[in-house]
N, C-alpha and C positions, 0 to 999 in steps of 0.2 A: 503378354505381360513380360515385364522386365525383369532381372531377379533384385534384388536388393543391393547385392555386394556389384552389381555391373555398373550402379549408378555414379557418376563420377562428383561428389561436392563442389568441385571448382565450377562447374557448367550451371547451375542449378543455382534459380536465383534466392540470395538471401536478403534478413533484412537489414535496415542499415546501422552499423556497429557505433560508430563514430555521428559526435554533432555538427560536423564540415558534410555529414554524407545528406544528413538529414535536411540544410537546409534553413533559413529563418525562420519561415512557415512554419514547417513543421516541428523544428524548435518551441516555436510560441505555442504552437498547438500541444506539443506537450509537457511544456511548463504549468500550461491552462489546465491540461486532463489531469496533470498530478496532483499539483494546487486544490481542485476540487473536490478529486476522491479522498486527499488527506481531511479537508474541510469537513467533508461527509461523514469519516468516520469518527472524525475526533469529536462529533454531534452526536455520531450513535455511542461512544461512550460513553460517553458525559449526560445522558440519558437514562442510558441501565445502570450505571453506577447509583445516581441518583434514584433511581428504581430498588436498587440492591439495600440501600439504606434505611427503605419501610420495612425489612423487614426486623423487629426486634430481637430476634436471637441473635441476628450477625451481624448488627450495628457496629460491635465494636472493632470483628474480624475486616469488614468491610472497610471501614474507615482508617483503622492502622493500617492495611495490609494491603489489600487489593486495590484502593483509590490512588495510592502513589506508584503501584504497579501499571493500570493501565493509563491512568496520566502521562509515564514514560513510553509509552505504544508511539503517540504520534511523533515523539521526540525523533526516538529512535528514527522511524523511519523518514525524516527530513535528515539527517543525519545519514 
């Protein structure tokens, strides 16, 4: 076994930083994986939120407060 501190970071391969390293392909390919899992989640919120608003005590909390909270979620993170 090696010790930890012997290991040199320059030698050792990483992954790729920059989108010239990446590639077209793999460009596309993760504009694609992004694109989706944003889709995906902005589905599963727009779900429970709508979930969150059967319940009558927190109708009102939910809909001032928390709807325009996680509405900004997907923003944020295209952004």
């Amino acid at each position: 076994l090696t010790s930890i501190s012997s290991i040199d970071p320059s030698s050792s391969r990483r992954p790729p930083q920059e989108p010239s390293e990446v590639g077209i392909t793999g460009l596309l390919w993760l504009f694609l994986t992004y694109g989706y899992v944003l889709f995906y989640s902005s589905n599963l919120i727009a779900e429970g939120s709508d979930l969150l608003l059967l319940i009558p005590s927190m109708a009102g909390l939910v809909g001032g407060v928390v709807l325009p909270i996680l509405g900004a979620v997907p923003d944020g993170a295209i952004i």
